[in-house]
Each structure stands twice: as C-alpha cells, then as structure tokens.
N, C-alpha and C positions, 0 to 999 in steps of 0.2 A: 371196224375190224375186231376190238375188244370186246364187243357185246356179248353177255354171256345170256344164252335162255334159262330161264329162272322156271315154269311149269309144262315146257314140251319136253316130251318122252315117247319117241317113234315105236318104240316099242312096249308103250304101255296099253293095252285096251284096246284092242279091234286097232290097229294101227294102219287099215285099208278105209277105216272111217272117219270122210270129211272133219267131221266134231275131235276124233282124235289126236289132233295138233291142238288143241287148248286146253283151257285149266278142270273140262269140265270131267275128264276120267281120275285127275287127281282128287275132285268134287264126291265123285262114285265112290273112291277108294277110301275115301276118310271115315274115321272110324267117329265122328260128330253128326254126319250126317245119317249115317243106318244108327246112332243112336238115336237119334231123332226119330227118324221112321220106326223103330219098335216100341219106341216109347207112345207116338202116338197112337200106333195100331191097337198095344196094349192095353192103353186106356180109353180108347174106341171100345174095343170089346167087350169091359170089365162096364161102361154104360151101358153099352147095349144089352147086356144081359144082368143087369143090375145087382153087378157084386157089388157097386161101390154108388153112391147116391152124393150127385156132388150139393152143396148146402147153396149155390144160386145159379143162375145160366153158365156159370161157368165154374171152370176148377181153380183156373187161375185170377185174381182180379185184376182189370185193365192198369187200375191206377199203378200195378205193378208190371205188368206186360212191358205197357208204351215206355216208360223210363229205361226199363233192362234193353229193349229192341231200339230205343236212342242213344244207349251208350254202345252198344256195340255197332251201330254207324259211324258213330263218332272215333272209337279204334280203329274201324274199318279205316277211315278215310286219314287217321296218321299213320297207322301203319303203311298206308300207301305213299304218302309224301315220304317216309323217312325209308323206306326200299326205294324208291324212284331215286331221293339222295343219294343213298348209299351206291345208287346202281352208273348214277352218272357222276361221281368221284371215282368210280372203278375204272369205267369207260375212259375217262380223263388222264388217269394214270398210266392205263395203257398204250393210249397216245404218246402219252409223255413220255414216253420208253425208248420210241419207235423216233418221235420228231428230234428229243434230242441225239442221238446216234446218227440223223440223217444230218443234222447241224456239225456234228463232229468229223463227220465226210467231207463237207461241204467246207469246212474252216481247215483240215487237212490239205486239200485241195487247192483251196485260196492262200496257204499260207506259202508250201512245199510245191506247187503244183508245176514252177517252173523250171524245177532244180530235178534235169532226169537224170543225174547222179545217184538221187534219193528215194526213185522207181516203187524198188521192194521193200524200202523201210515203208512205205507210203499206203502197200498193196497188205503191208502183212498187220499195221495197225487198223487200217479196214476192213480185214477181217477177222481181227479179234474184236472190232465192235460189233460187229453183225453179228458173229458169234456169240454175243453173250445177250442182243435181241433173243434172237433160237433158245439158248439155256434158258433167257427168261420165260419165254412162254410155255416151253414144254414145260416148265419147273410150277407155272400158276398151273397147269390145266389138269399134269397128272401128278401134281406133288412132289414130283423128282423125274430128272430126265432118263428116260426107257432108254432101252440096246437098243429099236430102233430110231429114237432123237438123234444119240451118239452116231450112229451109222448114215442119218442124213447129215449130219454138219461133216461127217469123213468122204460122204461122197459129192457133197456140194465145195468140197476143197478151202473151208474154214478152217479146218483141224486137220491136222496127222495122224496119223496110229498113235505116235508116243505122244502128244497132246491129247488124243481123246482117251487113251490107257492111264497117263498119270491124272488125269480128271475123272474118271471113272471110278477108279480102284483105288487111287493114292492119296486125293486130296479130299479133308472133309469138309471145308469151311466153307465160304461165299466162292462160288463160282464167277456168279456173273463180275464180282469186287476184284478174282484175279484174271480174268478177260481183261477189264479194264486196265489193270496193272500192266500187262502184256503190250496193251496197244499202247499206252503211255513209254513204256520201252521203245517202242518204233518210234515212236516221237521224239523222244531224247534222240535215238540215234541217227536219226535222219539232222535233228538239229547239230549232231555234233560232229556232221562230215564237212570238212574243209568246202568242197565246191557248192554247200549252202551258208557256212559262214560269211565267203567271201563274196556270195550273191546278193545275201539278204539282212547281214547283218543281226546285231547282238541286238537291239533293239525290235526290230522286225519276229525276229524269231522270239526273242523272250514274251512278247503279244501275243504271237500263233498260238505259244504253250500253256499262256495263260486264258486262251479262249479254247482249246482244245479239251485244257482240265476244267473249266465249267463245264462244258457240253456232257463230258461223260459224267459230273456231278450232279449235272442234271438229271441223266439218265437213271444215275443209281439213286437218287430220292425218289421220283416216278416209280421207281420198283420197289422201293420199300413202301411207298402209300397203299400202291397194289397188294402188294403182299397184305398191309395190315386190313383192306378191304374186304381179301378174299378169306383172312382169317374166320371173318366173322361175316356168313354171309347173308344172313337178313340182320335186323336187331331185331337181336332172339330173346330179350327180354319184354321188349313189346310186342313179339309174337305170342309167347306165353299168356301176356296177359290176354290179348285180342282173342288167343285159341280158347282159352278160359271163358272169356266173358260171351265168347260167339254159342258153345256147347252150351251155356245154362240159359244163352236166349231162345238154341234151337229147342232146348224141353217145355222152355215155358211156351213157344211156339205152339209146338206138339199139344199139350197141355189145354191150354185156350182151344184151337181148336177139336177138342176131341167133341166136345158136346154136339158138334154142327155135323 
C-alpha cells in the first residue's frame, strides 16, 4: 500500500501510449540522451564530409571505450541495489505505521475491551490513532496536510472543527506526536475510571498502558524512518555520479560509432 512509483508519469508523453507507463519517455526527455544523439549525428557528418579525419578506424579507442562502458554498468547495477534498498525500507516503514496502530487497537481492546463503562474513552483513543495514520500519509505524499486531508479526517468523524481548526492554524510542531499524546489521554482515562479499576486491577491496567505506549512508539519511529527515507529519495549522490559516468559513456558511445 506504501509503494511509491519512482518513473511513471501518466501525463507525460503521449499518455494514450502503451510504452507510456515506463521509464522509456523519461529516457526521451533526458537531456544525456539527445546529447548523445547530436553528438553522434555531428560527428557523422563532420566524417562524412571530411571536416575532421580521424588518425585510426576510429575516434575513440576501444581500450578506452570498453573500460568507461564497464564502469557505467557497474553504477548501473549499485545504483540499482541501493534504490531497490532504499525503496523497500520505505515500503517497511510504511507498514510500520499502519501495523503498529492496528496493534494499538487491538491491545486497546484486549485490555479495556470488557469495561463498557470506558466505551468512549476507548472509541475517542482509536481515533486519534487512526487519525494520526491519515496526517501521516497525507503529510509523506503532499508534504503537509491539504484543506481537503483536514476535511476528510472531519468528515470521517476522527476530528472535530475545533480539533481540525486548532491543528490546522494553531499548532506548529509534530502532529502525528500530539495525535498520539491525545489517544494516550483516553488511555489514562479510561484506566482511571473506577468501574475498570475495580474490574481489572492496578496490575492488569499498568500492562495494557505499557503495551499501548509501545505500540504508538512503534508507530512513531516507523514514521520517522519514513520520513528520513522520503527525505532523500534516490541516493542522490550515486546518482550524480552514475548520471555523470552514463553521459561521458553515452559520447564516447556516439564517438566509436560515428565512423560506421
């Protein structure tokens, strides 16, 4: 459900063409690949019409070709291992988000769940953690939660007016951190109504609370791994190099074969 597409863009390039769901119009649009193509045309032309006289069959020599076109397989293929890491720590994380929340439900439930004294403490920490699921994700995808994020967690009955108004406008820090704060509230108070003390005991409940506040501790490391995943979302420093080492094997490409 976390998967993010990394090279589809429905609206890039003929977006009614089969081929247009892969990486091959971002391939068209790169500015390495038409250098490539003018560069060979160019020095096609400048042989053929003998402005330029290369000194052996070729422009470029192989012993230099084959080494440059094996290193840039060889980035090719980490850069590939370390975006596939990067992309299933991402995926992982978001998980993480979502399973611990449903554990936090689930241990709500298993702890409190016979005491219908404690109903709406029970219903209102349930959804200040599902709520702060929703802030997390609309907060990965669009950087911060939109007027209509807010408007769906108001009309899915997570939030209030004055919960979504003083979160909106009021508060600047970690959202999803006072979500959690919030459902932890319901949990104190739900443990500290008589007709579950005297059901379940100091023991019993001091457990619930201490597996309740892992689960949301869970949840909120899950969201910070996320977050720092999607900070940085290829490693952009061995892309650099890769985009680097790919353009000087696409001229010497070009290059070799211009003579043929």
């Amino acid at each position: 459900d976390a998967a993010m597409t990394i090279y589809y863009d429905p609206l890039v390039f003929f977006p009614r063409v089969l081929w247009s769901k892969t990486i091959f119009p971002r391939v068209l649009l790169s500015f390495e690949f038409w250098l490539c193509i003018l560069g060979h045309a160019a020095l096609t032309v400048m042989l053929r019409m003998e402005y330029i006289k290369p000194v052996s069959s070729t422009l470029v020599p192989l012993e230099l070709a084959v080494p440059l076109l094996g290193i840039c397989g060889l980035t090719s293929a980490q850069l590939y291992q370390d975006c596939r890491k990067w992309h299933e720590a991402l995926t992982r994380a978001c998980a993480g988000v979502g399973a611990q929340t449903r554990r936090f439900a689930q241990e709500m439930q298993a702890t409190f769940g016979m005491v219908d004294e404690v109903v709406a403490y029970r219903f209102a920490a349930g959804k200040y953690a599902l709520a702060g699921v929703y802030v997390f994700f609309f907060s990965l995808t669009n950087g911060t939660v939109a007027a209509r994020g807010w408007s769906e967690l108001r009309a899915k009955g997570l939030l209030d007016d004055r919960e979504v108004q003083f979160m909106e406008s009021q508060y600047g820090g970690d959202r999803l951190a006072l979500l959690h704060v919030w459902a932890m509230w319901a949990v104190q108070e739900a443990a500290s109504a008589p007709s579950a003390r005297s059901r379940l005991g100091p023991e019993v409940i001091a457990a619930g609370i201490t597996r309740l506040s892992e689960a949301l501790r869970g949840a909120s490391d899950a969201a910070r791994e996320a977050a720092g995943c999607a900070a940085v979302p290829v490693p952009y420093h061995q892309f650099q190099l890769h985009d680097s080492i790919s353009l000087v094997s696409m001229l010497v490409l070009g290059a070799v074969a211009a003579p043929y």
